[in-house]
NURO-58196 format. One record per residue (C-alpha): x, y, z. Coordinates in steps of 0.25 Angstrom, whole numbers, padded with zeros to 4 digits, always signed. Layout:
<nodes>
XYZ/...
</nodes>
This chain:
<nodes>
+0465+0464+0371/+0461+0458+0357/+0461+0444+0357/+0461+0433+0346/+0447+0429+0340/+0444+0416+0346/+0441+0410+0332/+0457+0410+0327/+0466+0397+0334/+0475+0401+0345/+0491+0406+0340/+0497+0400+0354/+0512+0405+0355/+0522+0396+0362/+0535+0404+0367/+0546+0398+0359/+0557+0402+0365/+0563+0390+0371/+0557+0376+0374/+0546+0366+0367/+0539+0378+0361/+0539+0367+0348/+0532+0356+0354/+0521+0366+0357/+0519+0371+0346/+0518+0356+0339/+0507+0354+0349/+0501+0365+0346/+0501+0362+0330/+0495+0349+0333/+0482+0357+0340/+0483+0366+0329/+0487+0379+0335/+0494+0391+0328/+0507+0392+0338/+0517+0404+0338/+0531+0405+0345/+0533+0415+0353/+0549+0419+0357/+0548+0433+0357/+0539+0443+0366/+0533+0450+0353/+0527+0436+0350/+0518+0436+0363/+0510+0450+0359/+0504+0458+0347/+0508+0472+0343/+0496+0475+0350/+0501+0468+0362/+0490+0458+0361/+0494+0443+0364/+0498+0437+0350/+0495+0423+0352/+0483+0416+0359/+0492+0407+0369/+0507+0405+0372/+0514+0391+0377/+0526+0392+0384/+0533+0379+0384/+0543+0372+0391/+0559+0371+0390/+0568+0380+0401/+0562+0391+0406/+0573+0398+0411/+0578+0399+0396/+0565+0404+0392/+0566+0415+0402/+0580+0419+0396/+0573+0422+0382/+0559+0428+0391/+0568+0437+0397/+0572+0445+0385/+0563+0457+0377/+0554+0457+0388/+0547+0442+0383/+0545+0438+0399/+0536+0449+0401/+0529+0449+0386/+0526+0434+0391/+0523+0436+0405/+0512+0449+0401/+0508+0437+0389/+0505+0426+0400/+0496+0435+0408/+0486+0434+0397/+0488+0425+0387/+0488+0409+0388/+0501+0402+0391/+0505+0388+0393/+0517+0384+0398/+0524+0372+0399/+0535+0367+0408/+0545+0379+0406/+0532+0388+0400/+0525+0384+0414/+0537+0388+0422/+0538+0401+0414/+0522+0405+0418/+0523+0401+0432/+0522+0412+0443/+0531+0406+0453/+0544+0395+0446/+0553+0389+0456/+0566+0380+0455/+0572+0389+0452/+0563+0402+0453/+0562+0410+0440/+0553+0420+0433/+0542+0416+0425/+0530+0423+0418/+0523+0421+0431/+0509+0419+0425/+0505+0406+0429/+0503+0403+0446/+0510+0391+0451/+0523+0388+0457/+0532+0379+0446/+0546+0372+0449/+0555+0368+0437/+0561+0357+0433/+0554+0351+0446/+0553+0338+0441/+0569+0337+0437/+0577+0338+0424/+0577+0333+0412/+0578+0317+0414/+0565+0319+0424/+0556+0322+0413/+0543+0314+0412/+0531+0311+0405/+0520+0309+0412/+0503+0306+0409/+0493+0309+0418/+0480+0315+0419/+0476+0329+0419/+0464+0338+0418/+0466+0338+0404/+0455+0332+0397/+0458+0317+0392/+0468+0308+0395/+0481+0310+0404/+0490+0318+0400/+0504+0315+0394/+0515+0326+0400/+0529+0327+0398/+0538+0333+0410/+0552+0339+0405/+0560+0346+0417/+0546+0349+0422/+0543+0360+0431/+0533+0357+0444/+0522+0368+0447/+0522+0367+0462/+0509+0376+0464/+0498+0382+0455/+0489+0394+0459/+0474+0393+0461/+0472+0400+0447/+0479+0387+0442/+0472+0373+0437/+0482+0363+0440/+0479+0352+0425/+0491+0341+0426/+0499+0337+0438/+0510+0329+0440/+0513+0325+0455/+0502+0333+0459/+0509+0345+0453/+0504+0353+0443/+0509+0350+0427/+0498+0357+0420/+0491+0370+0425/+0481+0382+0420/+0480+0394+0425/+0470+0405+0417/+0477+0405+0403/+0489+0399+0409/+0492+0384+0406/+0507+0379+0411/+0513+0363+0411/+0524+0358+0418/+0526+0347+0407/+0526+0348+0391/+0515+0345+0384/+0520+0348+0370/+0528+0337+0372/+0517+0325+0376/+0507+0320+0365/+0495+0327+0372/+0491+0340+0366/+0479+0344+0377/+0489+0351+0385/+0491+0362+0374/+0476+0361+0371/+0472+0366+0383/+0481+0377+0382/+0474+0380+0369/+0460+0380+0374/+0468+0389+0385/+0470+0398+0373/+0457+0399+0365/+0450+0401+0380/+0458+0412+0381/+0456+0417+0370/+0439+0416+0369/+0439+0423+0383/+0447+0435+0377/+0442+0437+0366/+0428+0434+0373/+0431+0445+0382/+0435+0456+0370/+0422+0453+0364/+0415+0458+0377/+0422+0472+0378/
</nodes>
């Protein structure tokens, strides 16, 4: 597969088909990043069938609604085979969209990332927090913001548990996978998104490292 030179800046799509896709995209200005919004299955892939950005975000809002837009010309499955391969983030309705296994109430998902996640475990609306505590993030404590959060009961031994919250995980990696169970595109720390896009540009080096070999 041909992959991007490692010398151009990182495109990173962000689906934008329902929720705070903005508010990513605003972070992502502010680091300087080329962002591009993805809503139809097209967007994800090439004429040559080649990824056509670098990395994708898939942020939080319902997920049930975003499966009514994924069900239709065949998006879930463009996505699902994109995940395999290409970095992802996901947050709160993103992270319940990459999990392999979504309870209260069961539903399908992309299924790419392995833990167990509940949503809207922590209540409604008017249970919403904000909370700061460390992580292993470098620097200090982190600033996160809980909307109808969901709960990630169980992770995977592929997967590196980064920020919890009563000793449950908020923040997890898995391989390219990053997914959080809160919305940081909503806080004032943009380090959650820079790991992603040092994520990305890893990605990317090994790839491209690998084509060179061949």
């Amino acid at each position: 597969m041909t992959q991007r030179s490692t010398h151009r800046a990182p495109t990173i799509g962000i689906l934008a088909l329902q929720g705070a896709y903005e508010a990513h995209a605003k972070v992502l200005a502010t680091l300087e990043v080329t962002t591009r919004l993805i809503r139809t299955p097209d967007q994800l892939f090439t004429s040559e069938h080649h990824p056509s950005i670098d990395g994708l975000i898939i942020p939080g809002g319902e997920s049930t609604t975003m499966l009514k837009f994924l069900e239709r010309n065949g998006f879930l499955d463009s996505l699902t085979s994109f995940v395999r391969t290409v970095p992802t983030f996901g947050t709160c309705a993103g992270a319940i969209l990459l999990a392999n296994d979504v309870q209260n109430p069961a539903q399908i998902s992309l299924a790419a990332l392995d833990i167990t996640i509940e949503r809207n475990a922590y209540g409604r609306q008017l249970d919403s927090t904000i909370l700061t505590a460390p992580t292993k993030l470098p620097g200090a404590p982190l600033e996160m913001v809980f909307i109808r959060a969901p709960r990630i009961t169980r992770t995977g031994p592929q997967v590196e548990t980064l920020a919890t919250r009563d000793d449950f995980p908020v923040l997890v990696r898995q391989g390219h996978l990053l997914a959080a169970t809160f919305h940081p595109e909503l806080g004032h720390d943009s380090r959650v998104h820079q790991l992603f896009l040092d994520l990305v540009r890893t990605h990317v080096t090994v790839a491209s490292s690998s084509d060179s070999r061949r």
